[in-house]
N, CA and C of each residue as an Amber inpcrd file, in Angstrom:
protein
   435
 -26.9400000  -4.6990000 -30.6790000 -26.0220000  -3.5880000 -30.8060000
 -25.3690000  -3.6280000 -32.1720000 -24.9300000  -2.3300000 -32.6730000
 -24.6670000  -2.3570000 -34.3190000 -22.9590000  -1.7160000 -33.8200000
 -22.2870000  -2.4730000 -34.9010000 -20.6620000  -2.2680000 -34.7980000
 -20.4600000  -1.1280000 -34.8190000 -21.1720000  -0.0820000 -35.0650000
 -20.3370000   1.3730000 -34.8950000 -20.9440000   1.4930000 -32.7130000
 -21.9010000   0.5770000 -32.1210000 -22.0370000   0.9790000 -30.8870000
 -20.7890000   0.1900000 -30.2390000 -20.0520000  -0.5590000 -30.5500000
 -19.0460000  -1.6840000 -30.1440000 -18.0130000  -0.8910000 -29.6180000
 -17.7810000  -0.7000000 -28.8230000 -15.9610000  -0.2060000 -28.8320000
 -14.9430000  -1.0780000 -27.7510000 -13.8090000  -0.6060000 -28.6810000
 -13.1360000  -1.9450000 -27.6380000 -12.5670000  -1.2550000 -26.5750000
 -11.0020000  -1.8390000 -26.0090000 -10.6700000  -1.0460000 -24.6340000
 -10.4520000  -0.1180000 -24.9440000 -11.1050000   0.2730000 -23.6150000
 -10.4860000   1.8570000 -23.5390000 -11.4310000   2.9730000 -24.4650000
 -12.5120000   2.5030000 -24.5430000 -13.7250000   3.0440000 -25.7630000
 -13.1430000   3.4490000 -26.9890000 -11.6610000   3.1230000 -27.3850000
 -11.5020000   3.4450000 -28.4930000 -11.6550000   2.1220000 -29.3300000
 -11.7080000   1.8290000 -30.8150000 -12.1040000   1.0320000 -31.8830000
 -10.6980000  -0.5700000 -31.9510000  -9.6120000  -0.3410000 -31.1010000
  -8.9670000  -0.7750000 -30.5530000  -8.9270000  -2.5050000 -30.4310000
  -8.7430000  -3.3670000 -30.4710000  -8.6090000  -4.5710000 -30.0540000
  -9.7460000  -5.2640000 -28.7400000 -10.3280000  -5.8890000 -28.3880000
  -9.8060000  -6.3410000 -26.7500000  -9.2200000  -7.3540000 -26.6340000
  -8.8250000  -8.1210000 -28.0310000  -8.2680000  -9.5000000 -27.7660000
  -6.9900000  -8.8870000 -27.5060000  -6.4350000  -8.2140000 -27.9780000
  -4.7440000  -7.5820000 -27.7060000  -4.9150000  -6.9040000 -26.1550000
  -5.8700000  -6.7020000 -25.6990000  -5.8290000  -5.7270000 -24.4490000
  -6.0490000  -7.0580000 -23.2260000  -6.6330000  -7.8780000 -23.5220000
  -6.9490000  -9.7470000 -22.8870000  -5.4520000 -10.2960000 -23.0910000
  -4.9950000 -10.2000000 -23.6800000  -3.5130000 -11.3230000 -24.5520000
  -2.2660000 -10.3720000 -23.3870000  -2.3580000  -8.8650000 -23.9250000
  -1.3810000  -8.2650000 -23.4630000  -1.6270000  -8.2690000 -21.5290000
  -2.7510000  -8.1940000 -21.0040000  -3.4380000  -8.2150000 -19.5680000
  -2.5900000  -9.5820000 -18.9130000  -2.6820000 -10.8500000 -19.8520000
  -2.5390000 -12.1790000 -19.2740000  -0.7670000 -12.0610000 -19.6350000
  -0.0230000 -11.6980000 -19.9730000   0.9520000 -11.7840000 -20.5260000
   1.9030000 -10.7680000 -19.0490000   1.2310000  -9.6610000 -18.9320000
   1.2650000  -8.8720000 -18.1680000   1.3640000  -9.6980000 -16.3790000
   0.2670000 -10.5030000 -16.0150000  -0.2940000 -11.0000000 -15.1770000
   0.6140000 -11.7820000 -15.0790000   1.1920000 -12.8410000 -15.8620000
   2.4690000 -14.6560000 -15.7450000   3.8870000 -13.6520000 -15.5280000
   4.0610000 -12.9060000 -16.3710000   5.3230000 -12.2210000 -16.0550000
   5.4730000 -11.7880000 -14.8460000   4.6180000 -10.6840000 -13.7360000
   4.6940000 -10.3770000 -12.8380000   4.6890000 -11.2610000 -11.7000000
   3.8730000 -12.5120000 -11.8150000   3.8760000 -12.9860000 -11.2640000
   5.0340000 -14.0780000 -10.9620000   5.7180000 -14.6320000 -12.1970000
   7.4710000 -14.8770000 -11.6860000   8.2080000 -14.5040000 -11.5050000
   8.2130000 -12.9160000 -11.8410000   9.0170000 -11.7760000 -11.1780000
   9.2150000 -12.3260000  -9.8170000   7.4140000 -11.3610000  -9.3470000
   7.7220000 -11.7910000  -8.2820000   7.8200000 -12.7430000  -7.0510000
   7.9930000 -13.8680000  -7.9970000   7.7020000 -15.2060000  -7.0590000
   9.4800000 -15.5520000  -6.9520000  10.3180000 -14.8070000  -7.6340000
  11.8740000 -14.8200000  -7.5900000  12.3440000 -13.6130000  -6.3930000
  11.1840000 -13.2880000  -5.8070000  11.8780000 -11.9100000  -4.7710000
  11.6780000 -12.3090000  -3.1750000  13.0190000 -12.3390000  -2.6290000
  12.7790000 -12.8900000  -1.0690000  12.8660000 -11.2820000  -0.5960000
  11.8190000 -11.2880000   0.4930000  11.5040000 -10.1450000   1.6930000
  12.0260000 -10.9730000   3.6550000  12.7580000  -9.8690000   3.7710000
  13.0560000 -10.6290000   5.2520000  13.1160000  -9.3660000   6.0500000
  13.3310000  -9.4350000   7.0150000  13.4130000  -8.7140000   7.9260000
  14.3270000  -8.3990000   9.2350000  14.3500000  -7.5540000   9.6990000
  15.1050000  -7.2360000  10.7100000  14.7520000  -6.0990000  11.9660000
  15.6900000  -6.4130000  13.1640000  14.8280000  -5.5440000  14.2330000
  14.9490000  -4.0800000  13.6920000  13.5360000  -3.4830000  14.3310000
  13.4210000  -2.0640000  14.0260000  14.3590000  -1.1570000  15.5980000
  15.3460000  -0.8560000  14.8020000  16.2740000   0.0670000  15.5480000
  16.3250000   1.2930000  15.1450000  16.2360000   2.1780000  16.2690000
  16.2410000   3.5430000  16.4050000  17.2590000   4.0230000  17.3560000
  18.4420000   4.4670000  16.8400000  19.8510000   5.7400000  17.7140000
  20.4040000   3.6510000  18.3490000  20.0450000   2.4050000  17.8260000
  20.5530000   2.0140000  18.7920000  19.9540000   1.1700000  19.3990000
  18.9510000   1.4720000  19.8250000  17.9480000   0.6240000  20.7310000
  16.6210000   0.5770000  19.8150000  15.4900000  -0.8860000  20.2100000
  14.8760000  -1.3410000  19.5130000  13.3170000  -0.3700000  20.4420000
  13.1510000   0.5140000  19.0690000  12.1450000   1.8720000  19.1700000
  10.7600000   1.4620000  18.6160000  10.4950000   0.4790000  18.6500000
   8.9080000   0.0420000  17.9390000   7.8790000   0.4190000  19.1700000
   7.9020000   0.1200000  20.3430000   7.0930000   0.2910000  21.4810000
   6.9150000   2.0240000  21.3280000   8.1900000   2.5580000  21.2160000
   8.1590000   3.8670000  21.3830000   7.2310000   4.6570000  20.1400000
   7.1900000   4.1220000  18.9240000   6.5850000   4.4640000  18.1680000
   4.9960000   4.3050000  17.9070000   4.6830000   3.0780000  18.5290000
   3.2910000   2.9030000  19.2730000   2.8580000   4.0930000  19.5020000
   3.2290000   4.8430000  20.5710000   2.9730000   5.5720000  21.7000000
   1.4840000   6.7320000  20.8310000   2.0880000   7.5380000  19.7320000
   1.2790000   8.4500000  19.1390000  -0.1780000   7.8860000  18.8390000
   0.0270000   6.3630000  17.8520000  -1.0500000   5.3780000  17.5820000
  -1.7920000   4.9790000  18.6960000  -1.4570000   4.7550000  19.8330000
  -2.4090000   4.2680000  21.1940000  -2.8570000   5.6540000  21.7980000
  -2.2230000   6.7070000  21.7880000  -2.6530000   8.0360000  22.4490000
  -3.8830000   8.7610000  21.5040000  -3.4910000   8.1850000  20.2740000
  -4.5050000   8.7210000  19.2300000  -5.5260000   7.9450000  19.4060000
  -5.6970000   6.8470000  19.5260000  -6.7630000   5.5300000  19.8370000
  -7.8880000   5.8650000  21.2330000  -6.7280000   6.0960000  22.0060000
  -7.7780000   6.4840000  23.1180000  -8.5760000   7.9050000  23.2640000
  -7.9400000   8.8070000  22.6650000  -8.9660000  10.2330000  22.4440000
 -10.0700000   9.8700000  21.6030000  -9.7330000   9.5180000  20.0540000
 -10.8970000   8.5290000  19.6450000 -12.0010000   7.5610000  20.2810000
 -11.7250000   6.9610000  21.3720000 -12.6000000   5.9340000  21.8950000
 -13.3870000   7.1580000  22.9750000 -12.5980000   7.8200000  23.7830000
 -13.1390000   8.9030000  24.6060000 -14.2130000   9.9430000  23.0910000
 -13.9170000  10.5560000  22.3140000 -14.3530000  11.2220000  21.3290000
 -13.9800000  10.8980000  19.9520000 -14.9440000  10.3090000  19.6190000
 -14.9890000  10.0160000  17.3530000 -14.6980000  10.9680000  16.7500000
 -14.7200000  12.5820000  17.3560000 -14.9120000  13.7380000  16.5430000
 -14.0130000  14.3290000  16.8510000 -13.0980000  13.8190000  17.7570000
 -12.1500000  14.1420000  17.9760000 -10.3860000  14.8210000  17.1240000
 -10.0470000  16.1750000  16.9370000  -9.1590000  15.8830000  15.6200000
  -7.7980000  15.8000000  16.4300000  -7.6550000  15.8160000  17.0200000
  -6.1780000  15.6990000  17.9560000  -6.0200000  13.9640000  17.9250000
  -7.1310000  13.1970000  18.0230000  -7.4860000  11.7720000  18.0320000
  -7.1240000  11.2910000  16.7090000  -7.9110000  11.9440000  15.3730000
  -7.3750000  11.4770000  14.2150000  -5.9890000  11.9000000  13.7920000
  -5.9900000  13.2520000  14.1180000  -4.1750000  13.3890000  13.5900000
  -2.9820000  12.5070000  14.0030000  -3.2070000  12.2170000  15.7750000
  -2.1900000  11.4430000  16.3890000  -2.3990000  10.0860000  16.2600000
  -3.1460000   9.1560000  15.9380000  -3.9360000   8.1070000  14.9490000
  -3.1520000   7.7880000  13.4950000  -3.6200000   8.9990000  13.1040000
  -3.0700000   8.4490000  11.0890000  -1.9740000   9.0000000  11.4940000
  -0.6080000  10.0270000  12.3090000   0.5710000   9.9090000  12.2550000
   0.9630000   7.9430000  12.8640000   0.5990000   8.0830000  13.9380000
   0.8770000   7.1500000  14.7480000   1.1200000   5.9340000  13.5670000
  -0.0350000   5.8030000  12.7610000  -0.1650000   4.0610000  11.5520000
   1.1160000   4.6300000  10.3530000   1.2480000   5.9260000  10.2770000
   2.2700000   6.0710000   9.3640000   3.6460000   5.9270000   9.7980000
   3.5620000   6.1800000  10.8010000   5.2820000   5.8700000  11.5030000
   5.2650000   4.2660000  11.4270000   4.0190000   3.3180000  12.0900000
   4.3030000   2.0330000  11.9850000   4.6760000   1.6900000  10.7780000
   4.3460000   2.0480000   9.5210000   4.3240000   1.7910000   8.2990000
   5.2850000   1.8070000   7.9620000   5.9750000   3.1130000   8.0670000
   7.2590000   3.6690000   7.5840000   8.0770000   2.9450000   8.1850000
   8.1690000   1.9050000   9.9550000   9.1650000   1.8150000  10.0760000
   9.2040000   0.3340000   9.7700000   8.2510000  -0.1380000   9.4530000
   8.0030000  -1.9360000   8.8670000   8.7000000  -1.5430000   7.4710000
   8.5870000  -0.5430000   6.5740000   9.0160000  -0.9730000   5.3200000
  10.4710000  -0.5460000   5.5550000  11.1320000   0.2860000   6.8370000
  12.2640000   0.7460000   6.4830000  13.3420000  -0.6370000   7.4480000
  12.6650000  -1.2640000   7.5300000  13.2360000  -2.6760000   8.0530000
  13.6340000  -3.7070000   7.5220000  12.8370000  -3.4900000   5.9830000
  12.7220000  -4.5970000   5.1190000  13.5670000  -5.2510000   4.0270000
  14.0600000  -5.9070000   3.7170000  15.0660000  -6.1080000   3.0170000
  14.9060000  -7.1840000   1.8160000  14.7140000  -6.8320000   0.6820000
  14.5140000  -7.3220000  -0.3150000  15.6850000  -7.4110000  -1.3640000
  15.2000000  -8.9730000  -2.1430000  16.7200000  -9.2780000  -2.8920000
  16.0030000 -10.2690000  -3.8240000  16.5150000 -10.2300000  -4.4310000
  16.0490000 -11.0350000  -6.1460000  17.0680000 -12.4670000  -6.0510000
  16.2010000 -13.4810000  -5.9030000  16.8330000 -14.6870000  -5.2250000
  17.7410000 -15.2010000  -7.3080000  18.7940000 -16.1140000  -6.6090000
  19.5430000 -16.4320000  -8.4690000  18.3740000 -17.2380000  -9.0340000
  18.3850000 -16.6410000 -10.6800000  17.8470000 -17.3460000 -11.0870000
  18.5990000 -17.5430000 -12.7620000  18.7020000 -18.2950000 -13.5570000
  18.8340000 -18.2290000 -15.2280000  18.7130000 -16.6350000 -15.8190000
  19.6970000 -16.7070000 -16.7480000  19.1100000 -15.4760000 -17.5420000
  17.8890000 -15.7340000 -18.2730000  18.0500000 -16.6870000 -18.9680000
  16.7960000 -17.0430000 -19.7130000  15.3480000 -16.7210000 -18.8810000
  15.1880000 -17.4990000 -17.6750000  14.1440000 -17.0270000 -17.0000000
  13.9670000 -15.7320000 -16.4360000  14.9510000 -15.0040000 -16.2900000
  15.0860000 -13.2750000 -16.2720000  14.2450000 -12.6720000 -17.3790000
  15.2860000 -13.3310000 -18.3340000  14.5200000 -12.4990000 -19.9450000
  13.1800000 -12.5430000 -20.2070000  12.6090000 -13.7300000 -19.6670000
  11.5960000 -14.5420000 -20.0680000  10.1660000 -13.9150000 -18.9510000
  10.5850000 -13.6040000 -18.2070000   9.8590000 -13.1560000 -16.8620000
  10.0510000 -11.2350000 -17.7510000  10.8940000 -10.5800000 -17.6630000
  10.6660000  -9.0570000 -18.2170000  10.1910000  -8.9660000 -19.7570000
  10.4610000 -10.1840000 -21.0740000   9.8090000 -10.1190000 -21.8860000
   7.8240000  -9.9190000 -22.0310000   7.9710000 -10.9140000 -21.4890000
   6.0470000 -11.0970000 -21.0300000   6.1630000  -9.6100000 -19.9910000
   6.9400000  -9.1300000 -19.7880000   5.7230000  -8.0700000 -18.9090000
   6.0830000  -6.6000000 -19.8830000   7.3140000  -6.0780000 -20.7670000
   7.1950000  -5.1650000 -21.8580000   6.3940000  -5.8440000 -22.9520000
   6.0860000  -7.1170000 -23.7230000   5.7870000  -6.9910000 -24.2090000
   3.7940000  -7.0250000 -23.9950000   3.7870000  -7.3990000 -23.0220000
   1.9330000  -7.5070000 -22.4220000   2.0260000  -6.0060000 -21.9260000
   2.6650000  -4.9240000 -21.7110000   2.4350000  -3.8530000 -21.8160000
   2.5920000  -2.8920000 -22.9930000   2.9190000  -3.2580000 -24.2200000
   2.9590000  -3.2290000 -25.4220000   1.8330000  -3.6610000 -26.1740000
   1.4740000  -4.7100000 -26.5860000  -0.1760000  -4.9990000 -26.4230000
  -1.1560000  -3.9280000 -25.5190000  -1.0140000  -3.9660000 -24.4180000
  -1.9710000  -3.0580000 -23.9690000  -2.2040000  -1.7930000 -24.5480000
  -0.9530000  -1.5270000 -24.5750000  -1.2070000   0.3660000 -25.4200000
  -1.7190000   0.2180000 -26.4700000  -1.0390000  -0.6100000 -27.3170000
  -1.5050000  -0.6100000 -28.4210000  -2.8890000  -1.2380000 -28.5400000
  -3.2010000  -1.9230000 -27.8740000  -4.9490000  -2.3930000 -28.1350000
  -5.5440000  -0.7310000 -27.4140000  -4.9260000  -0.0260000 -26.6920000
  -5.5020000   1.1060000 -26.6410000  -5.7780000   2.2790000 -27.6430000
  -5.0090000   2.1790000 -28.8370000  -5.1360000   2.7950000 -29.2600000
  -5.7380000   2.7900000 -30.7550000  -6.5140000   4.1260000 -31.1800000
  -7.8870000   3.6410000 -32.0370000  -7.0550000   3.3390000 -33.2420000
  -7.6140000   2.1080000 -34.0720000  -7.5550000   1.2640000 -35.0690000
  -8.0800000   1.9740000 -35.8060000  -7.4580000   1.9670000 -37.4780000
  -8.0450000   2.7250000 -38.4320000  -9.1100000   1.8200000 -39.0900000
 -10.8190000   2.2170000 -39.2420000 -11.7340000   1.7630000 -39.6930000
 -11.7570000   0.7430000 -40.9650000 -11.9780000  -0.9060000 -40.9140000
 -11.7640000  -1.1560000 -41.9300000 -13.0260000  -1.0620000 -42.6360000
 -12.8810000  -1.4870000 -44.2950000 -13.9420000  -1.0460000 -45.0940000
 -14.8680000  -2.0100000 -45.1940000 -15.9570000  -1.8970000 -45.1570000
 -17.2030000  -3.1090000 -45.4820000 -17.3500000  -3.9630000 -46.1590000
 -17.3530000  -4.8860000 -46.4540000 -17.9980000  -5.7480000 -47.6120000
 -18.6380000  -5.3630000 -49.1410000 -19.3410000  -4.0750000 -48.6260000
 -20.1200000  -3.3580000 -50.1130000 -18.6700000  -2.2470000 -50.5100000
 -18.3750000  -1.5590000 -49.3660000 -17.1750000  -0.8130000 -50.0880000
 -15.9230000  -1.0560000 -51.2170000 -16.0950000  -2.2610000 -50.4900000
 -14.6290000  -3.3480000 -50.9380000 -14.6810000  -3.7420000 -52.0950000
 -16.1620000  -4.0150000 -52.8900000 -16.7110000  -4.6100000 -54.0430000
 -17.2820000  -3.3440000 -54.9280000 -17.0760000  -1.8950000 -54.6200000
 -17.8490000  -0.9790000 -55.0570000 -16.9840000  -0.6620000 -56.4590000
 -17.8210000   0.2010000 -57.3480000 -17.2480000   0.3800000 -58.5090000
 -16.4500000   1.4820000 -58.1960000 -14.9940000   1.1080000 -58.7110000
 -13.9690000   2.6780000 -58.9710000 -13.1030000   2.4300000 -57.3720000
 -13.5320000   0.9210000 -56.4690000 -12.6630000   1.1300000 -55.1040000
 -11.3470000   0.3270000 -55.4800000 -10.2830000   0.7040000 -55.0990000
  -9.1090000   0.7310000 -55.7240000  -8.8190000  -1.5680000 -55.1700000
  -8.1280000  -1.9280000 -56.2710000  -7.9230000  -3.1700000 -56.0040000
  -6.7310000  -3.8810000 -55.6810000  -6.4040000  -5.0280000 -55.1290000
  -5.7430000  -5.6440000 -54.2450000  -5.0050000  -6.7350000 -55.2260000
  -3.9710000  -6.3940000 -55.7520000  -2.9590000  -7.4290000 -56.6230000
  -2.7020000  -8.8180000 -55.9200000
């Protein structure tokens, strides 16, 4: 393959070592982010009383028209409502909190992830062509003090 078939990320003329550097930089940051975030939980209450069984109900009614009929659309609608209510009510249960940590390791954890997303763009974006070897040495090409 000849360097004008080469392209880097993102098919523009671009880096990939900056788009690799900024990726891994990207990757350690997020990952002590979020290794500093506790998730816990609590009962799913509805008006009061604990409504998870009740929310079943659409998901198992949808399940069994499905098993009676695959082609069924009363089966898929009451089905994918049914998994979205479970969904909705697992995440609306959930309780997340950013356990103490150093500022330094704050800074240090959001530095690596603006600046590995900084790298990325910028390895995205096309690099102005440098000049050849014969250009560089050509008669009348301007010279380098």
């Amino acid at each position: 393959m000849s360097a004008e078939q080469l392209r880097g990320a993102g098919g523009t003329p671009g880096g990939i070592g900056q788009f690799l550097g900024g990726l891994v930089m990207v990757a350690v940051g997020g990952y002590l982010l979020l290794n500093q975030v506790t998730v816990g939980g609590s009962f799913w209450d509805f008006f009061g009383f604990n409504s998870f069984g009740l929310s079943l109900l659409p998901l198992l009614v949808g399940v069994g028209f499905l098993f009676f009929d695959g082609k069924s659309v009363i089966g898929w609608v009451l089905s994918t409502i049914g998994a979205g209510i479970v969904v909705a009510g697992i995440l609306m249960s959930m309780h997340i909190w950013f356990r103490p940590t150093s500022l330094y390791n704050t800074l240090t954890m959001l530095i690596l992830i603006a600046g590995g997303l900084g790298l990325i763009a910028r390895s995205l974006k096309a690099a102005a062509p440098q000049p050849s070897a014969g250009e560089r040495n050509a008669p009348g090409a301007p010279t380098r003090p």
